[in-house]
C-alpha positions in Angstrom: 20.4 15.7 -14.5 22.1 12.1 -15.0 20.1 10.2 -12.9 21.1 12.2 -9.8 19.0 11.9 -7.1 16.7 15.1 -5.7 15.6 15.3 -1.9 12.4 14.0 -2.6 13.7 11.3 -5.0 11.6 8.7 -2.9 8.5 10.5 -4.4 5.5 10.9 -1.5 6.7 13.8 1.2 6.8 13.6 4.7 3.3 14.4 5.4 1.1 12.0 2.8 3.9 9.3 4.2 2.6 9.6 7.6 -1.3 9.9 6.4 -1.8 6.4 6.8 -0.5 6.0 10.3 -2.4 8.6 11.4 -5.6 6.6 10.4 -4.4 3.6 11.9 -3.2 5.4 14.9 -6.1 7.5 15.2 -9.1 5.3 16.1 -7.4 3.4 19.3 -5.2 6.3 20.8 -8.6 8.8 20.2 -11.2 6.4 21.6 -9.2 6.6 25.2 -9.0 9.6 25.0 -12.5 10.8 24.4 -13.5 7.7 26.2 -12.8 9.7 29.7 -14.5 12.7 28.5 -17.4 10.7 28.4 -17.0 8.1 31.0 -19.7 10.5 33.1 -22.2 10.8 30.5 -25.8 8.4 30.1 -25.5 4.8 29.5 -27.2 6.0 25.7 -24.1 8.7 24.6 -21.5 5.6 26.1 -23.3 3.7 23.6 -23.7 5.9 20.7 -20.0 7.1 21.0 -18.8 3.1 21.1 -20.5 2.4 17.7 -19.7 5.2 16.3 -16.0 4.8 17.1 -15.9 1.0 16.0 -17.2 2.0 12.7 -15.0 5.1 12.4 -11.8 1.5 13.4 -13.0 -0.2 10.5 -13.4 2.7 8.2 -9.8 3.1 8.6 -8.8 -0.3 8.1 -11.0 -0.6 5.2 -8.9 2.8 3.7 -5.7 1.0 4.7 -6.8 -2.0 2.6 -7.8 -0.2 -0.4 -4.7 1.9 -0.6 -2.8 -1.2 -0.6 -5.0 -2.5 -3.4 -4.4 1.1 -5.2 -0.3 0.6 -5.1 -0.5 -3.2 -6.1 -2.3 -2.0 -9.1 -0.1 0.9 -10.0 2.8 -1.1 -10.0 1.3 -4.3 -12.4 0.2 -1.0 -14.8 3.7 0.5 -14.7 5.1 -3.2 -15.3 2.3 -4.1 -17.9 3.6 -0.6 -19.5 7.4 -1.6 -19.6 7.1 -5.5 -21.1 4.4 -3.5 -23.7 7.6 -1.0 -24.5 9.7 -3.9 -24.2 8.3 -6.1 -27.1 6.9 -3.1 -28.9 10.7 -2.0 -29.6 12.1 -5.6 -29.6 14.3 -4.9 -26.7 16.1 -8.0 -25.3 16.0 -7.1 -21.8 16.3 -9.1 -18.0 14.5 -8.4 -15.3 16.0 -8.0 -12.3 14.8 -9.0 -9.0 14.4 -5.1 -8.0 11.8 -4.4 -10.8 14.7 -2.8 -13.4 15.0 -3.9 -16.5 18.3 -4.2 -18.4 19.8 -5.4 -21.7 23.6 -5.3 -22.0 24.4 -4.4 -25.1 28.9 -5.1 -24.6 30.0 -6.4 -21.2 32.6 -4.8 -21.3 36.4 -5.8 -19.7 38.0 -6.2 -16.3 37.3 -6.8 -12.5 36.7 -3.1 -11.0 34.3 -4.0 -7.9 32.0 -0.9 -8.8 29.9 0.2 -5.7 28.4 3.4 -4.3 31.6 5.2 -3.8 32.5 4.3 -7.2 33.6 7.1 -9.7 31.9 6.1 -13.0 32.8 8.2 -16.0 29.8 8.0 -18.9 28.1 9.0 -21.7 25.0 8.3 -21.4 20.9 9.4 -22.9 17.7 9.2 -21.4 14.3 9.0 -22.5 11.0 8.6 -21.4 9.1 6.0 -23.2 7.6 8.7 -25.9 11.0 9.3 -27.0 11.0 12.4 -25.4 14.9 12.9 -24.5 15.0 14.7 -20.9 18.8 14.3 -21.0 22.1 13.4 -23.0 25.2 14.7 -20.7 25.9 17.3 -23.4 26.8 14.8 -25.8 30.2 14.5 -23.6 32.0 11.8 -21.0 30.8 12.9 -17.4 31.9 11.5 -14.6 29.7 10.9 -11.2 30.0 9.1 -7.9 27.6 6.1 -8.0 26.0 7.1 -5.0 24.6 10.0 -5.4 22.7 8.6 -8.9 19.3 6.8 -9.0 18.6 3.5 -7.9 18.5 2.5 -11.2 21.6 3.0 -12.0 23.2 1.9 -8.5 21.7 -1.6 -9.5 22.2 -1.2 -13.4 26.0 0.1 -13.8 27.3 -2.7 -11.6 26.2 -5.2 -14.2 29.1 -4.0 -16.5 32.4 -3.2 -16.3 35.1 -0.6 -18.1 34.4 -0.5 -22.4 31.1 -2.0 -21.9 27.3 -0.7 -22.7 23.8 -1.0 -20.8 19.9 -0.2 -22.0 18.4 0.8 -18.3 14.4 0.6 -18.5 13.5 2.0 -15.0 10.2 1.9 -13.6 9.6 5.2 -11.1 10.5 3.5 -8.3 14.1 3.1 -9.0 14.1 6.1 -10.7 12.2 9.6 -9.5 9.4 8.1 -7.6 5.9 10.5 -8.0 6.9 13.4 -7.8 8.1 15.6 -11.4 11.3 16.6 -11.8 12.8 18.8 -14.5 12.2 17.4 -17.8 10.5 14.3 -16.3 6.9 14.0 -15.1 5.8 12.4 -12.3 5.5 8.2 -12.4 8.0 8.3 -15.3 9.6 5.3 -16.9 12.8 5.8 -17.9 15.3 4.2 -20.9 18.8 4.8 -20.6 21.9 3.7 -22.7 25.2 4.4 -20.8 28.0 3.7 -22.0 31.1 2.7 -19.3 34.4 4.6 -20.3 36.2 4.6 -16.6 35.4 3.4 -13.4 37.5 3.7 -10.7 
């Protein structure tokens, strides 16, 4: 697996992506709508239909809100999880602006300006933060373009150069987002060591 990407590596699909829109959406572009169906009806059904509509407005807002409030609090439990795995295994790791964390373990030598279309070659385990393994790379060197890996690793590799060796803890998000995939269940953190033997 090596930290490729899937084609849902971004985790919600296309449909529960757009449910939110569709409730903000909903309440103004319906209410003209059904506001001319009724536009001939009693002064009492105008009424009824306006507050009824309104509340349904807020309803959604209110849904917006608390979804918010539900990912804000998903992401301080995933990060509360990580610094908890971080000092549990005495792990001397940086955090990084995006939300990885890293530890380099050697730096490694040269100047290689290692990007996307980079050809990294690796060896490389992964973990999730049982210590369950969900892949080694056979044990062997493999060599992938950067671009087509994880986030994660797009940020992570970067940091060193040829000869040297990185600890990757990577929260979903940079990683395989919510949805499972293979070995690795859904909302996974991830711990990898890779180890830089070419980049080119």
């Amino acid at each position: 697996m090596a930290g490729l990407k899937q084609k849902y590596h971004f985790g919600l699909s296309p449909l529960f992506g757009l449910f939110p829109l569709v409730f903000l959406l909903f309440p103004f572009s319906l209410f003209r709508y059904v506001l001319k169906l009724v536009k001939n009806c009693g002064i009492r059904i105008k009424s009824l239909f306006l507050r009824i509509m309104v509340k349904f407005k807020y309803f959604s807002i209110l849904l917006l809100f608390v979804m918010a409030l539900s990912s804000c609090k998903k992401e301080e439990d995933i990060d509360t999880q990580i610094s908890n795995y971080i000092q549990q295994n005495k792990i001397n790791a940086v955090k990084d602006p995006s939300g990885l964390y890293y530890q380099i373990i050697k730096p490694g030598s040269g100047t290689t300006n290692i990007n996307s279309n980079t050809n990294i070659t690796i060896i490389y385990e992964g973990k999730l933060l049982d210590g369950t393994v969900i892949d080694n790379g056979g044990g062997k060197e493999n060599t992938f373009r950067l671009g087509d890996l994880i986030e994660g690793w797009k940020i992570g590799i970067p940091k060193i150069q040829k000869g040297g060796e990185i600890r990757l803890i990577i929260p979903p998000a940079l990683g395989y987002g919510s949805r499972a995939v293979g070995p690795v269940p859904a909302n996974s953190v991830l711990d990898f060591n890779i180890q830089l033997t070419n980049a080119q």
